[in-house]
N, CA, C and O atoms as a Tinker XYZ file with bonds, in Angstrom:
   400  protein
     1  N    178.004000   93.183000  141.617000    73     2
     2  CA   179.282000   93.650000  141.105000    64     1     3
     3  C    179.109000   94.956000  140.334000    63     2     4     5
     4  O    179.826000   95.944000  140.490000    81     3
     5  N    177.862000   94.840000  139.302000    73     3     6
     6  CA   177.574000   96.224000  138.817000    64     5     7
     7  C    177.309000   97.368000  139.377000    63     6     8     9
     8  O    177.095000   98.302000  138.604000    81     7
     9  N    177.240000   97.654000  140.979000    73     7    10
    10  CA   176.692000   98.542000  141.826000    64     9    11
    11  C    178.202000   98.699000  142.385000    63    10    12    13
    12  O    178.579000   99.870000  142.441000    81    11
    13  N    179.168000   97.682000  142.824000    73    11    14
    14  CA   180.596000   98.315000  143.743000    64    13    15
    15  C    181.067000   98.837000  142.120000    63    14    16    17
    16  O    181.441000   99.975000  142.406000    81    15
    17  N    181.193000   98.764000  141.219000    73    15    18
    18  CA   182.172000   99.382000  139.958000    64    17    19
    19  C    181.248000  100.930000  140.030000    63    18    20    21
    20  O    181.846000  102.003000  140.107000    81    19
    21  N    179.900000  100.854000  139.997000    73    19    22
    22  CA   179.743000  102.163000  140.028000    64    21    23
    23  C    179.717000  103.288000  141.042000    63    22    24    25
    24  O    179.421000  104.426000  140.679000    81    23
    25  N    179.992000  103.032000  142.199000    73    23    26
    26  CA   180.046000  103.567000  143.701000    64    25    27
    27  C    181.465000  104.553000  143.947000    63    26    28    29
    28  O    182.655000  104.253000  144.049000    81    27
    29  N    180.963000  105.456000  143.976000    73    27    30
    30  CA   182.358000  106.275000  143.912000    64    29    31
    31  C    183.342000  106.219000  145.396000    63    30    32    33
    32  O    183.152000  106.886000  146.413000    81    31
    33  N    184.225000  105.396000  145.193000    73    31    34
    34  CA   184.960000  105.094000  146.249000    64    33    35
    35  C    185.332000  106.356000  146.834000    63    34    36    37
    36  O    185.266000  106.438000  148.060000    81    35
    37  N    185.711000  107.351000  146.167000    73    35    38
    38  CA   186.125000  109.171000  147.048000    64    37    39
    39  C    185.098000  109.164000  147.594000    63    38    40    41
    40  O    185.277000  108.379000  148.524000    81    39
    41  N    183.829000  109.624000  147.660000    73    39    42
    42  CA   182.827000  109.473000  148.586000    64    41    43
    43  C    182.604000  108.464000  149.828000    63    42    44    45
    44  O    182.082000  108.801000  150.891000    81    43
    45  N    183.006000  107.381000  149.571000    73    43    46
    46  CA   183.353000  106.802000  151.014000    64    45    47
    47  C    184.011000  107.022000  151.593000    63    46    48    49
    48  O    183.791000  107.108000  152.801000    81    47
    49  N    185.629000  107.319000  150.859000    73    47    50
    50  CA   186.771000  107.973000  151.762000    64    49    51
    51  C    186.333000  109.424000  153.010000    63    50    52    53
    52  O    186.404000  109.716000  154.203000    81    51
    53  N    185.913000  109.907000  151.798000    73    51    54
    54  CA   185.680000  111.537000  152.905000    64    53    55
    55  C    184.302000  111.357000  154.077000    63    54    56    57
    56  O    184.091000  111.994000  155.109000    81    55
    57  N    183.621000  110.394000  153.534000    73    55    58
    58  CA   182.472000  110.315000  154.607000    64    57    59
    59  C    182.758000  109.572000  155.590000    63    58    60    61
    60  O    182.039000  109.545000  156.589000    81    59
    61  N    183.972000  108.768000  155.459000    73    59    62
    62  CA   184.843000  107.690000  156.631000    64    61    63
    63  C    185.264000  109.131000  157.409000    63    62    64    65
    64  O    184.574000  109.596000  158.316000    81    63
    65  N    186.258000  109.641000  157.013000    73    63    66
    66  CA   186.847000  110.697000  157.092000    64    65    67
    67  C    186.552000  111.063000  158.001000    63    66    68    69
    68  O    186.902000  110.763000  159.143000    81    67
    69  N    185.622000  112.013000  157.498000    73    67    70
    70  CA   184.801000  113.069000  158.791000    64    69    71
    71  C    183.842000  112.210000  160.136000    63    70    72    73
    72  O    183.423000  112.601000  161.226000    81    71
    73  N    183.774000  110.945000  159.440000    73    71    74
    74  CA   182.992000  110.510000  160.828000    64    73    75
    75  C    184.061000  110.196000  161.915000    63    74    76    77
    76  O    183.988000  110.426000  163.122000    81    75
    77  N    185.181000  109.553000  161.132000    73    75    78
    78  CA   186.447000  109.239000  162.208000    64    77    79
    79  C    187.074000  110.614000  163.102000    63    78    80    81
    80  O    187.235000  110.605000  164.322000    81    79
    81  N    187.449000  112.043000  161.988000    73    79    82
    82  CA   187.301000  113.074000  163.146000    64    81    83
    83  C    186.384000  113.307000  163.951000    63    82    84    85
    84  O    186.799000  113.870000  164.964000    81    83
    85  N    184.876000  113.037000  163.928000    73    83    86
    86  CA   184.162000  113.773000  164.527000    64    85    87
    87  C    183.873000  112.604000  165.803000    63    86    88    89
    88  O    183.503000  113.017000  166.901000    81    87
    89  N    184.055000  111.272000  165.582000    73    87    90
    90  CA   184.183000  110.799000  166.781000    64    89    91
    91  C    185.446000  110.448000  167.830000    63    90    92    93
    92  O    185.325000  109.800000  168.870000    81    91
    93  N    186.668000  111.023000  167.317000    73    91    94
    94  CA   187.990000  110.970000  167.914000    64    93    95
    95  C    187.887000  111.928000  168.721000    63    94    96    97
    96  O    187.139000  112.905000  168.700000    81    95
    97  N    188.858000  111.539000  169.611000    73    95    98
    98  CA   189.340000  112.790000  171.012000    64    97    99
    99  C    190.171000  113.820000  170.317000    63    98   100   101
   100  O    191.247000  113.344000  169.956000    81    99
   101  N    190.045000  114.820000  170.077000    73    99   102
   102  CA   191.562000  115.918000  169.610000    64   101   103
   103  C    192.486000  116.070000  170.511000    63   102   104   105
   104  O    193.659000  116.406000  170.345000    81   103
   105  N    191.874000  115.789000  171.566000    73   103   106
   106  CA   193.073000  116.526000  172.549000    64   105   107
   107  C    193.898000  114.783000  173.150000    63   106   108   109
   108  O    194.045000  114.671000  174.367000    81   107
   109  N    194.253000  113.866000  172.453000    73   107   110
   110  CA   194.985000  112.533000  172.651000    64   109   111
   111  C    195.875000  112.743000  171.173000    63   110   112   113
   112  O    195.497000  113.334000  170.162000    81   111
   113  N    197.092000  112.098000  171.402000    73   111   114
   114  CA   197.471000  111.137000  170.284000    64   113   115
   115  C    197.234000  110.034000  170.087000    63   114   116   117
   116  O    197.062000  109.202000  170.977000    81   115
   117  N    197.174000  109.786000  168.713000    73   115   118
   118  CA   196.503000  108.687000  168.037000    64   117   119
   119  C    197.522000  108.478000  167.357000    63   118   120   121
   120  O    198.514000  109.171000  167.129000    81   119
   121  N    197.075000  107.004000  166.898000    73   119   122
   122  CA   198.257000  106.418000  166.075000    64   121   123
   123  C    197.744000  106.669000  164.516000    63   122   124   125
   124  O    196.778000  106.339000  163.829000    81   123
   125  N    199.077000  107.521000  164.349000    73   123   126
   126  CA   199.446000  108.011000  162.648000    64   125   127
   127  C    200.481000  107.436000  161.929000    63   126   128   129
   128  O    201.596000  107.234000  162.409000    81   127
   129  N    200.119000  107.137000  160.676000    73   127   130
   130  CA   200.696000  106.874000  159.424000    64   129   131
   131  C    202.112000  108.549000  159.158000    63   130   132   133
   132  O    203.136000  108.577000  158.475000    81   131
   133  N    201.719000  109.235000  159.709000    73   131   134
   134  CA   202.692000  110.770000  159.580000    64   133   135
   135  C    203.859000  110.305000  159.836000    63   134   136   137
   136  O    204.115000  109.835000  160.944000    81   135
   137  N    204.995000  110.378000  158.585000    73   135   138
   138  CA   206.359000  110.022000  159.511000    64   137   139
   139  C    206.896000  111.302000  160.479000    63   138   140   141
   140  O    207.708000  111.015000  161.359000    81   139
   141  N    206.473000  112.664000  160.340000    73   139   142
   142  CA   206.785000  113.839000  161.023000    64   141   143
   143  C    206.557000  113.483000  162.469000    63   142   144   145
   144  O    207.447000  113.297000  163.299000    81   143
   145  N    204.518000  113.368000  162.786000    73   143   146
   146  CA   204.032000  112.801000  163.702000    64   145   147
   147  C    204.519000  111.788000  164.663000    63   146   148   149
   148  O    204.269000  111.841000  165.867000    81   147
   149  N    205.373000  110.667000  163.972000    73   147   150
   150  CA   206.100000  110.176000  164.648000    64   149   151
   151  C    206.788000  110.420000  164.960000    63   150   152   153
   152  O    206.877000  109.911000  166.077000    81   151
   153  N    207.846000  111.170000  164.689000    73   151   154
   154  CA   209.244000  110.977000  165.093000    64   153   155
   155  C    209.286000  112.692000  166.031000    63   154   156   157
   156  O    210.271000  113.417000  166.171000    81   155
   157  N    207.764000  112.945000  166.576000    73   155   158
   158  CA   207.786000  114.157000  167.528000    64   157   159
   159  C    207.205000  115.370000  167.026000    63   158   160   161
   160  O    206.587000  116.134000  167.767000    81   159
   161  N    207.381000  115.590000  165.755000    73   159   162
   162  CA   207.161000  116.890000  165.093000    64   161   163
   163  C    205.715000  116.727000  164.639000    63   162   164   165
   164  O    205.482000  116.769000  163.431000    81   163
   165  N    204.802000  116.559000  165.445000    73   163   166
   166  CA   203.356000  116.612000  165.365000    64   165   167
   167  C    202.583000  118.042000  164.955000    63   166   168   169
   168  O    201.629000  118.248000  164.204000    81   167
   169  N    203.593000  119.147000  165.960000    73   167   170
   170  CA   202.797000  120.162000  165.742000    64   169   171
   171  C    203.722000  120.874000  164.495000    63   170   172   173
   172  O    203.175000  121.778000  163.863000    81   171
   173  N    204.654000  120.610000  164.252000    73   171   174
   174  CA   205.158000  121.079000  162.362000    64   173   175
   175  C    204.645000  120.218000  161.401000    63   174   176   177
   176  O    205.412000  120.260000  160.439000    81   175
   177  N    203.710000  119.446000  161.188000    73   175   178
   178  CA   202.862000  118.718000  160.097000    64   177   179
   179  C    201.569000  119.559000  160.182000    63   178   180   181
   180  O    200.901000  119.648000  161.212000    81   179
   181  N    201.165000  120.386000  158.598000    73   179   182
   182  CA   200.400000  120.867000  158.277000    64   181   183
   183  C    199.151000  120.361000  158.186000    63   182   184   185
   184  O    198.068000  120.865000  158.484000    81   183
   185  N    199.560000  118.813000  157.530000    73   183   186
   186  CA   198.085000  117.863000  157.326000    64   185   187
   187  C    197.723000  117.154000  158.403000    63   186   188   189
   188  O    196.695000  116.543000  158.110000    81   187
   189  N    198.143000  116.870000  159.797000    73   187   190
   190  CA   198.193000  116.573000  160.775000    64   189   191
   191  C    196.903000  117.915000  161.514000    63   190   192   193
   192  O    195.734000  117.713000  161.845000    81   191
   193  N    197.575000  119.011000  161.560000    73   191   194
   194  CA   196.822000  120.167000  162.404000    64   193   195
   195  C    195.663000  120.595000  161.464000    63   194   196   197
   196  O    194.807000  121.288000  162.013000    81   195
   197  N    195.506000  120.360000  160.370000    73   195   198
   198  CA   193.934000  120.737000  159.656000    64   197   199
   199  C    193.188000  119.236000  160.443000    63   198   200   201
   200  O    192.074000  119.398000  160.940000    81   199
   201  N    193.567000  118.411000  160.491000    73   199   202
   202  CA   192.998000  117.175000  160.863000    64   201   203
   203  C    192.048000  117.414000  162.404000    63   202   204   205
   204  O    190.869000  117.454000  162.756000    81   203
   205  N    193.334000  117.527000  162.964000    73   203   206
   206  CA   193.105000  118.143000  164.385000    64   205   207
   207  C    191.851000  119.566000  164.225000    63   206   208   209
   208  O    190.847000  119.785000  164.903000    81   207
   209  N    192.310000  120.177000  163.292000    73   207   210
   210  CA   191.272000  121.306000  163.161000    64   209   211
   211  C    189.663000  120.988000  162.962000    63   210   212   213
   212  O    188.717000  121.458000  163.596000    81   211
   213  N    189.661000  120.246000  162.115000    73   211   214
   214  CA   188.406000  119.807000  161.733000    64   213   215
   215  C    187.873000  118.973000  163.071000    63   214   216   217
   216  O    186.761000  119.169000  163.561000    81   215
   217  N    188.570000  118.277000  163.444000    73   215   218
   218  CA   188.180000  117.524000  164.603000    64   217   219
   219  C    187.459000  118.071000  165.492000    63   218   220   221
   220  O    186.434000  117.571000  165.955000    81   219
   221  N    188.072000  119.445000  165.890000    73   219   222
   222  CA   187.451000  120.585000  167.260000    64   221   223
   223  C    186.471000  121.024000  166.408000    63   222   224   225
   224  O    185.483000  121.083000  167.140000    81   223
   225  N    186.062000  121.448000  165.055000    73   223   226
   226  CA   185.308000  122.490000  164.873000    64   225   227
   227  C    184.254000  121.369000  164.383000    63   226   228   229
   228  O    183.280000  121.888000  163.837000    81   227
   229  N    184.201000  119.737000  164.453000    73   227   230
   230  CA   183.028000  119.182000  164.889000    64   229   231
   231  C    182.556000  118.878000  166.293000    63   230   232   233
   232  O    181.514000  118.421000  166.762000    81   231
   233  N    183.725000  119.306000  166.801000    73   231   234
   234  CA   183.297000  118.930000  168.705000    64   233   235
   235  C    182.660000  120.899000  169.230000    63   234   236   237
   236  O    182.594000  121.508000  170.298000    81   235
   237  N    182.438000  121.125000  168.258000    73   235   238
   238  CA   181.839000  122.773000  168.460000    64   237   239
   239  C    183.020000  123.897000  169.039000    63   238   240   241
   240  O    182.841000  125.057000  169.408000    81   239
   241  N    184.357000  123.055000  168.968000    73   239   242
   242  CA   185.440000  123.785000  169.728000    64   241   243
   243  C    186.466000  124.808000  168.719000    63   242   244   245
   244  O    187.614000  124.556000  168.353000    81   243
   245  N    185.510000  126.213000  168.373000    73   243   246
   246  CA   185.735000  126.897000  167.326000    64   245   247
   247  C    187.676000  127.436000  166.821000    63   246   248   249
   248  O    188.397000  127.403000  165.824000    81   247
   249  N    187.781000  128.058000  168.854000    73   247   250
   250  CA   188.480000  128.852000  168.947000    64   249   251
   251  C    189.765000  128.214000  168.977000    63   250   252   253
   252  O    190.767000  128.733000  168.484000    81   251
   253  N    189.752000  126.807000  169.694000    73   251   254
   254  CA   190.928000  125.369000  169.339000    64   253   255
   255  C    191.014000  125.537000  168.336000    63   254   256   257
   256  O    191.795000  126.411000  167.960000    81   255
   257  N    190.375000  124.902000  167.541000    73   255   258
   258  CA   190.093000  124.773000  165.625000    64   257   259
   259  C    191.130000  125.794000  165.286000    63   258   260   261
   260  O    192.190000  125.400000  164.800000    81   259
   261  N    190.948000  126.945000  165.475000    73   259   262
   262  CA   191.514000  127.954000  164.940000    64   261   263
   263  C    192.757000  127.926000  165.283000    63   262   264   265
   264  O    193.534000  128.092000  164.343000    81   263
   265  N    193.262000  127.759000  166.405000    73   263   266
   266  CA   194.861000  127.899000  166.925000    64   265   267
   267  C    195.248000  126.386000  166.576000    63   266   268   269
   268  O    196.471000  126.255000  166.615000    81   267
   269  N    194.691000  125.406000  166.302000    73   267   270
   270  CA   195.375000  123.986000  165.279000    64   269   271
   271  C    195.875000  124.424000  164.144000    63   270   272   273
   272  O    197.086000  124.575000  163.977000    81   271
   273  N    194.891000  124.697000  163.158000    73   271   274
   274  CA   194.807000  125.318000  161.861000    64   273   275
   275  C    194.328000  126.313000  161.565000    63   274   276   277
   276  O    193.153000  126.329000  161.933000    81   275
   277  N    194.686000  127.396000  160.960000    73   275   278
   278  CA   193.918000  128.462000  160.145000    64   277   279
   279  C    193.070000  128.067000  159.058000    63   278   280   281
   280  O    192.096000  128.645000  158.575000    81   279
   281  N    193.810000  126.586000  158.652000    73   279   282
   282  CA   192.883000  126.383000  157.388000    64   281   283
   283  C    191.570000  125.251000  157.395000    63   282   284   285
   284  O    190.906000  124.837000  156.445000    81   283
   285  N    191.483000  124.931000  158.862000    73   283   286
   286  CA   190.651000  123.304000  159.347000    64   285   287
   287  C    189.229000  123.910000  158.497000    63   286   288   289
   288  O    188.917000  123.355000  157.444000    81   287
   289  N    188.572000  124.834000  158.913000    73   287   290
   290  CA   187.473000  125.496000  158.234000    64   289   291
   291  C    187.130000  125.495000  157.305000    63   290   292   293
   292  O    186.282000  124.700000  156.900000    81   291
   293  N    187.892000  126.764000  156.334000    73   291   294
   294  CA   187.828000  126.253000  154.666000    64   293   295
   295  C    188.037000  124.923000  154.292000    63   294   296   297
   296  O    187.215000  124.503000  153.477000    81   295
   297  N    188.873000  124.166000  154.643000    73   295   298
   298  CA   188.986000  122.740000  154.500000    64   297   299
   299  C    187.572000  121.872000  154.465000    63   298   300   301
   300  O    187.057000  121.300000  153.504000    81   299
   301  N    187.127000  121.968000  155.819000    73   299   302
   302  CA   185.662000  121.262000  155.907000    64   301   303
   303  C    184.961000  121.420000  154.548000    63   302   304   305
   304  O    184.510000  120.637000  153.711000    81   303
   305  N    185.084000  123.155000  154.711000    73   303   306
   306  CA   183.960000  123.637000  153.609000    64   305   307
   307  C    183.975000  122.583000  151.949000    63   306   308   309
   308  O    183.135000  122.115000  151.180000    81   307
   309  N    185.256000  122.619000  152.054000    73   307   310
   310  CA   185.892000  121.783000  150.306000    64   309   311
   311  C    185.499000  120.496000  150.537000    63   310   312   313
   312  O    185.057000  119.853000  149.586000    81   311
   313  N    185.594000  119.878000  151.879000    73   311   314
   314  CA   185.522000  118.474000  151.713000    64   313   315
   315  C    183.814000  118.184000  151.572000    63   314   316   317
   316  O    183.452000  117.378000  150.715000    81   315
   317  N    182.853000  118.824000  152.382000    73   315   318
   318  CA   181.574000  118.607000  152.412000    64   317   319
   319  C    180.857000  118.960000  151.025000    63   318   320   321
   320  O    180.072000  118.229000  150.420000    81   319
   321  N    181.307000  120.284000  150.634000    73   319   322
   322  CA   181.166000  120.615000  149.018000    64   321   323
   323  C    181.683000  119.746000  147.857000    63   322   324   325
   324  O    181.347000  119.844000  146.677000    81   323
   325  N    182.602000  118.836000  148.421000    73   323   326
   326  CA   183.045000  117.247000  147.515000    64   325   327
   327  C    182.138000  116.504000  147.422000    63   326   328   329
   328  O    181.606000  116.120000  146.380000    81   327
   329  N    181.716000  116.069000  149.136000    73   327   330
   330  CA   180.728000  115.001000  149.323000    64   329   331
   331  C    179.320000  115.402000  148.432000    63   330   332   333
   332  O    178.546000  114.647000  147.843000    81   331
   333  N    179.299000  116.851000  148.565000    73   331   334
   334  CA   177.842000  116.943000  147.890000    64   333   335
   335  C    177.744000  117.436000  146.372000    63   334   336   337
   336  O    176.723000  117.928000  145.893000    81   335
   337  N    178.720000  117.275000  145.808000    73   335   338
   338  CA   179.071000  116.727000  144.586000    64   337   339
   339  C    179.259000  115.743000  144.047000    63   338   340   341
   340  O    178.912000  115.689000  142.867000    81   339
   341  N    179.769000  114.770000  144.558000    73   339   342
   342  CA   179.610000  113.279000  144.306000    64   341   343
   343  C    178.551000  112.710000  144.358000    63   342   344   345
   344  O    178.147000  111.983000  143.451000    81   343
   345  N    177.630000  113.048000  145.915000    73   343   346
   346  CA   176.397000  112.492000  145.751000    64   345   347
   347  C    175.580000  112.964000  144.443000    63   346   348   349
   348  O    175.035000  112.143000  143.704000    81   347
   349  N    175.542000  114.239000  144.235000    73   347   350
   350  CA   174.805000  114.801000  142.909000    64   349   351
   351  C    174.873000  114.096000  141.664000    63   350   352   353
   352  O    173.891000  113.809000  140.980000    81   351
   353  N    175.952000  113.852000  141.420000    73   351   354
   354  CA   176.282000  113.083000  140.404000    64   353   355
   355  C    176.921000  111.756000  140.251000    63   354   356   357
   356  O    177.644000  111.286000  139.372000    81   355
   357  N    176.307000  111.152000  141.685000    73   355   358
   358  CA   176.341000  109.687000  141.902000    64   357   359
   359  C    175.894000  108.679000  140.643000    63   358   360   361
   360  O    176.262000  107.594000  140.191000    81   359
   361  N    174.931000  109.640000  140.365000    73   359   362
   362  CA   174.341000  108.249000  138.916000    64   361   363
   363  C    175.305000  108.377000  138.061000    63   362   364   365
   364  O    175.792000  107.365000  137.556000    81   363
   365  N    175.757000  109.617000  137.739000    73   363   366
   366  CA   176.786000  109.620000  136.103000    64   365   367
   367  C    178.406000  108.788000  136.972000    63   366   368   369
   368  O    179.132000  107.992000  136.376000    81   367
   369  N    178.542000  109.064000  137.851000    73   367   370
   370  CA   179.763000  107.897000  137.930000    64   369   371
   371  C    179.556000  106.434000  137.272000    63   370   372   373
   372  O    178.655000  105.604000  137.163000    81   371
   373  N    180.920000  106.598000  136.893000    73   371   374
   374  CA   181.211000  104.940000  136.487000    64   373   375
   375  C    182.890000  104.883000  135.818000    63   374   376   377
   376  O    183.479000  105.523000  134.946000    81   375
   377  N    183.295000  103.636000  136.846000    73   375   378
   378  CA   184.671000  103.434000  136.079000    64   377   379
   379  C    185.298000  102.967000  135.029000    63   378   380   381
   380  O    184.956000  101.815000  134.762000    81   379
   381  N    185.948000  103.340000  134.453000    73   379   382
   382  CA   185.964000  102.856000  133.003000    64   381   383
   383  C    186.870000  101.978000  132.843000    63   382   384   385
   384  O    188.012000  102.437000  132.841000    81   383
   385  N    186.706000  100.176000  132.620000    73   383   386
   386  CA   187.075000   99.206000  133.041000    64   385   387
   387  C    188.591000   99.414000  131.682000    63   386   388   389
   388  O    189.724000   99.022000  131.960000    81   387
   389  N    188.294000   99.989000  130.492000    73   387   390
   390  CA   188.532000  100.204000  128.895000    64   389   391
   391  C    189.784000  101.012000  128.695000    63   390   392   393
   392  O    189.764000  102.232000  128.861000    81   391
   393  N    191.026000  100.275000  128.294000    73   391   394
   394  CA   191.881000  101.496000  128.028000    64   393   395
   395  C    191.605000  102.295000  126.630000    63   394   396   397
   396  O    191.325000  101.594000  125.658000    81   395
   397  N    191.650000  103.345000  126.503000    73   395   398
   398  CA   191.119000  104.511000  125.537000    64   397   399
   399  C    192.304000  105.298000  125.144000    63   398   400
   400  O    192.182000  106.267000  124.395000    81   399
C-alpha cells in the first residue's frame, strides 16, 4: 500500500498514453470519449488532431503529423519532458493523505 500512495499516477497516464498512440492505426476511427468526434466534427477538435499527430510522428509519418497538427510535435516534446521529470523525481513524490 506504501508503494501505490507513492507512485505518481501522471506518469502512468502519459506512459499509457503514448504507448496506446504508438500502437493504434491513425488512419481508422476509433472509439472516442470527444463529444465533437462524435457527432462528425472529428477534424474541428484540436485535442483529437494533436492525438492523431503524435500517433503518425511515432509511426515515422512526419509529413501526416504535420497536416493533423502543427502542434503534435512540440506536444510530444512536453509530454516526454513530463515523463522524464516525474521519473527524476519519482522518490520525492508522495501524496499527502493530511488536510493542511
Amino acid at each position: 500500500m506504501k508503494y501505490i500512495k507513492s507512485f505518481p499516477l501522471e506518469l502512468f497516464f502519459w506512459v499509457a498514453a503514448l504507448v496506446l498512440l504508438a500502437t493504434t492505426n491513425g488512419h481508422e476511427h476509433h472509439f472516442t470519449l470527444c463529444p465533437l468526434a462524435n457527432l462528425g466534427f472529428e477534424d474541428w477538435c484540436s485535442g483529437c488532431g494533436i492525438g492523431r499527430s503524435i500517433s503518425h510522428i511515432l509511426h515515422g509519418e512526419f509529413t501526416k503529423s504535420f497536416s493533423e497538427h502543427w502542434f503534435g510535435f512540440p506536444a510530444l516534446l512536453i509530454i516526454v519532458y513530463r515523463i522524464y521529470t516525474l521519473i527524476k523525481n519519482k522518490k520525492t513524490f508522495k501524496i499527502s493523505t493530511t488536510n493542511t
